[in-house]
C-alpha positions in Angstrom: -113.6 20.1 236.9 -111.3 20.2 239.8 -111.7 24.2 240.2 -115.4 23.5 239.6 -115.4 21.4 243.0 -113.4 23.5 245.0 -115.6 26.3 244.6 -118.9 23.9 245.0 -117.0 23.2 248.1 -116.7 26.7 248.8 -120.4 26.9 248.2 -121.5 24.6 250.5 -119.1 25.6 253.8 -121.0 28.7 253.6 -124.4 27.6 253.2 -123.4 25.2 256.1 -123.0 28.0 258.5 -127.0 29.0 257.7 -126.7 31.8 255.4 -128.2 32.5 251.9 -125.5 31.1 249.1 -126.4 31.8 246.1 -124.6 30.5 243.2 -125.3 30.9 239.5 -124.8 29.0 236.7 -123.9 30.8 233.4 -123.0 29.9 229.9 -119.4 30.7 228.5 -120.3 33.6 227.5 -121.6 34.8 230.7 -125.7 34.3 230.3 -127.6 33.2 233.3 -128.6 30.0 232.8 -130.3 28.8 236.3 -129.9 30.4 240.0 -129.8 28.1 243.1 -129.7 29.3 246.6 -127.2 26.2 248.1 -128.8 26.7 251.6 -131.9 24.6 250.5 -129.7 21.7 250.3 -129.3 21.6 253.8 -131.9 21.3 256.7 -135.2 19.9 256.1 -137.0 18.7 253.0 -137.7 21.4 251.0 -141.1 22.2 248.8 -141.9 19.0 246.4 -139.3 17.0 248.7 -142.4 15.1 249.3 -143.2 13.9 246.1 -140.0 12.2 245.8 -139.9 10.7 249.2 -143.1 9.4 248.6 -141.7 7.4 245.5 -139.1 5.7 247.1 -140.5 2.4 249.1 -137.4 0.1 248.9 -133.8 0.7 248.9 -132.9 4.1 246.7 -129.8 5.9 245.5 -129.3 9.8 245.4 -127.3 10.3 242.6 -125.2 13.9 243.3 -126.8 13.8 247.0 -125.0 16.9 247.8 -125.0 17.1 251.5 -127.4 14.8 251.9 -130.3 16.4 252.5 -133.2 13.3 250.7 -130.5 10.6 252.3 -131.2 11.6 255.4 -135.4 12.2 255.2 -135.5 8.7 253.8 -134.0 7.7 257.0 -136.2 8.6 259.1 -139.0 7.5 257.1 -137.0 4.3 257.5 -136.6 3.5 253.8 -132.8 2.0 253.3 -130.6 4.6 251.1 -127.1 5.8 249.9 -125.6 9.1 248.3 -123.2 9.3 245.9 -121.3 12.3 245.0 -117.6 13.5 243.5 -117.2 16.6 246.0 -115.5 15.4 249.6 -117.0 18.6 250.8 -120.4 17.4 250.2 -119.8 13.9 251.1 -118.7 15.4 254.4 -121.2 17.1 255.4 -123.8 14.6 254.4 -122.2 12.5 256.9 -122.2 15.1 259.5 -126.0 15.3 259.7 -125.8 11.3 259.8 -126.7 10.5 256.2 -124.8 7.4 254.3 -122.7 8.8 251.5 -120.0 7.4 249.3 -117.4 9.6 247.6 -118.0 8.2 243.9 -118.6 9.3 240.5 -122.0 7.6 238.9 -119.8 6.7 235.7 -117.7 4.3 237.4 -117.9 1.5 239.9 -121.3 2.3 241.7 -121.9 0.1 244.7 -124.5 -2.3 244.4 -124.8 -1.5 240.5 -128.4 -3.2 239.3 -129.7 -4.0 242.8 -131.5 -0.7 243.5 -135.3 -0.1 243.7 -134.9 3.3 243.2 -132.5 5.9 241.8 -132.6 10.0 242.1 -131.6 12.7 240.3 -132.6 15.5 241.7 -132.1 19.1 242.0 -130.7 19.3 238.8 -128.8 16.7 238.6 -130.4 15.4 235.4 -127.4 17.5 234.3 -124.5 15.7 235.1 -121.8 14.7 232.6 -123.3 16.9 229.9 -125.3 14.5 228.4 -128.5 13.1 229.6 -129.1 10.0 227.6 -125.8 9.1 228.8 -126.6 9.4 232.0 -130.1 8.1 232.0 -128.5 4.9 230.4 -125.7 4.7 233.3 -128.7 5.0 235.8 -130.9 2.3 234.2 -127.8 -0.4 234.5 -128.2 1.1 238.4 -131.8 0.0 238.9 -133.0 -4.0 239.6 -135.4 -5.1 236.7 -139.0 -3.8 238.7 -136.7 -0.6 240.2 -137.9 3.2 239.0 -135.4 6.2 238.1 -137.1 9.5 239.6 -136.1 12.6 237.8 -136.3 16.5 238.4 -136.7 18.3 235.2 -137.3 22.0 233.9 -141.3 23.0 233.8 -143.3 22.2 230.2 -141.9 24.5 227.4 -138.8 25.3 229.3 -135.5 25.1 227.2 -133.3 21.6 226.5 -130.1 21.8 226.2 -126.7 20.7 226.7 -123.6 23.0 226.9 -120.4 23.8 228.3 -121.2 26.1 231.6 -119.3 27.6 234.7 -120.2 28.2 238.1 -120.1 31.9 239.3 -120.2 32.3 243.4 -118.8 35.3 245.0 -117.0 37.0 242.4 -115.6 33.4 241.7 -116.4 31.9 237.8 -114.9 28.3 237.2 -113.3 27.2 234.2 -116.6 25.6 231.6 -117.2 21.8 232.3 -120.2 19.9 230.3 -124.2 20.2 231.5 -127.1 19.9 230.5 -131.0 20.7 231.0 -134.2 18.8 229.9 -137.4 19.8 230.2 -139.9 17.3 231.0 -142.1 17.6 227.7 -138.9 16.8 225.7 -138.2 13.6 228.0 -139.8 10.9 226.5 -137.2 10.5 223.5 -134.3 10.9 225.2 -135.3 8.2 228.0 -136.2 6.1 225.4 -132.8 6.1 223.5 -131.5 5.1 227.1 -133.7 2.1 227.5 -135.9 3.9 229.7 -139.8 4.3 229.2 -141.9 7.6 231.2 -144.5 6.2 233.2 -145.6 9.0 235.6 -145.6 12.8 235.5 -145.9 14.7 238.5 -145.7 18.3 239.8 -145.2 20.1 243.3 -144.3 23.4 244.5 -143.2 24.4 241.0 -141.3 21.5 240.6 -141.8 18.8 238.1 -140.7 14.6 238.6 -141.1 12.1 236.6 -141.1 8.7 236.9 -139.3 6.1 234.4 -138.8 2.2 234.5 -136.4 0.2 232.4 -138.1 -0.8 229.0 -137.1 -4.5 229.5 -139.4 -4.7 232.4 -142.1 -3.7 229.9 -141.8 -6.2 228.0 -141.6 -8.7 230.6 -144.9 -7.5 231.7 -146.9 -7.6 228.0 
């Protein structure tokens, strides 16, 4: 994983200094799985930003916040918010544009763990750790009992999967670490093994969120 960061890091000091990064992300045996341009991370909101911005009225938590691009637009909007990340190069530069971001990994000690009215995972980051109930059921421990876990996920009838990939940037290809993709048809199940129930689907700029709650709260509520 540590090569993995380095050339993320690499990855973002160039999209830093304004220029088209792209950066691929391929299976091990060397299939394009999803392209990503890292200079939307940085500068404004980009297309169906706004859909999660508008989602977040209380206190939220970017999980994989990158350089802070969403910490920093809930700001300004004045809605209290933190990014977490495992790159110091990301961490970094979120800071630089004034954004509040903690170097940590959201499988250990996350600050304020159950207190937040809102968690992200955005931009992919559904992927993280390789295996999204997993995740999904570290996030829910995250979220206070009314809080909601917005989610970024491939378009209807897009693949699920999980898998060992590499980044390629460059000429550069990293050593496989874990993944993983879900589409938002086939999310239902897996949020629902996590303790998590879909309340809201919604869809912007070719982008698709949804919106989940902790099942507990459902039943508090019935």
């Amino acid at each position: 994983m540590n090569a993995a960061l380095a050339t993320y890091g690499k990855v973002l000091r160039q999209a830093a200094a304004g220029r088209t990064t792209p950066i691929d992300l391929r299976s091990s045996t060397g299939q394009t799985l999803a392209r990503m341009d890292a200079a939307q991370w940085f500068g404004e909101p980009r297309p169906g930003d706004g859909t999660v911005l508008e989602a977040c009225a209380g206190a939220t938590l970017d999980v994989g916040c990158g350089p802070g691009r969403l910490v920093s637009a809930l700001a300004l909007r004045g809605v209290p918010a933190l990014g977490i990340d495992i790159s110091a190069e990301a961490i970094m530069h979120a800071h630089r544009r004034g954004a509040a971001a903690r170097l940590c990994d959201v499988f250990s000690d996350v600050p304020d763990a159950g207190w937040w009215a809102h968690v992200l995972l955005i931009d992919g980051n559904i992927g993280i750790g390789g295996s999204p109930v997993h995740l999904l059921r570290q996030c829910a421990k995250l979220l206070r009992a009314n809080g909601t876990l917005i989610a970024e996920l491939g378009p209807p009838g897009s693949r699920t999967w999980r898998r060992r990939v590499q980044l390629h940037h460059n000429g550069t290809t990293t050593p496989p670490f874990p993944w993983a993709a879900v589409a938002i048809d086939d999310l239902a199940p897996l949020a629902s093994r996590a303790g998590l129930a879909v309340v809201d689907r919604r869809s912007e700029a070719n982008r698709w969120f949804a919106c989940l709650t902790r099942k507990d709260r459902e039943a508090d509520e019935t």
